[in-house]
Phi, psi and omega in degrees: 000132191268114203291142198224079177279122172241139193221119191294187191017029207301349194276347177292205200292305187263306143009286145352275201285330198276295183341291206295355196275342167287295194318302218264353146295340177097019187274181183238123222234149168233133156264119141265167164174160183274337170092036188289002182260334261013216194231352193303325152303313192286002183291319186341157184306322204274041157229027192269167210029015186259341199207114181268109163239128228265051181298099190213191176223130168325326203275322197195057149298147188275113203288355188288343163342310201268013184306123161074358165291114228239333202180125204256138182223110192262100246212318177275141174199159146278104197269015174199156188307320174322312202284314201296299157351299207297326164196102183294341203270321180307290169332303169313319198284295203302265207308309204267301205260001140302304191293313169324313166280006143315285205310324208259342161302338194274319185269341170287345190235108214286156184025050139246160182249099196238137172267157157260200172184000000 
């Protein structure tokens, strides 16, 4: 049985590396992310039917997103003090009461299993 991984930031730093490595393992993988970086890596030919991407924000994704998902790697965040500095109040919103509303999706949507990072 093939695993239906969904991963929030997945277009960041770690995301980058982790998505293709999920794909060649064979799971069937969703990227959210807002994608301010773009998107052109995960476009590539070799994710095509492979990687469902997703443009949204964590602070108010339609939770039906997680239909059918077995295990969420919750990956957003604003990842360093420069960016953070630039507005805390943002930051705060995005890093504490986005991923706190992950979590709490995960638990509303019966057998997922979700990490943070």
């Amino acid at each position: 049985m093939k695993l239906n991984i969904f991963v929030t930031g997945g277009a960041g730093y770690v995301g980058s590396v982790l998505i293709p490595e999920l794909i060649e393992n064979g799971y069937n993988v969703k990227c959210l992310d807002r994608f301010f970086f773009g998107k052109t890596f995960l476009q590539s030919k070799k994710f095509v039917n492979k990687l469902e991407l997703i443009q949204d924000d964590i602070r108010w994704f339609d939770s039906t997103f997680l239909e059918n998902v077995d295990v969420v790697l919750d990956l957003a965040a604003l990842s360093n003090d420069p960016v953070g500095e630039l507005n805390p109040e943002k930051t705060f919103e995005i890093n504490h009461l986005g991923r706190s509303r992950v979590a709490q999706l995960c638990r509303k949507w019966s057998k997922k299993i979700c990490f943070s990072f």
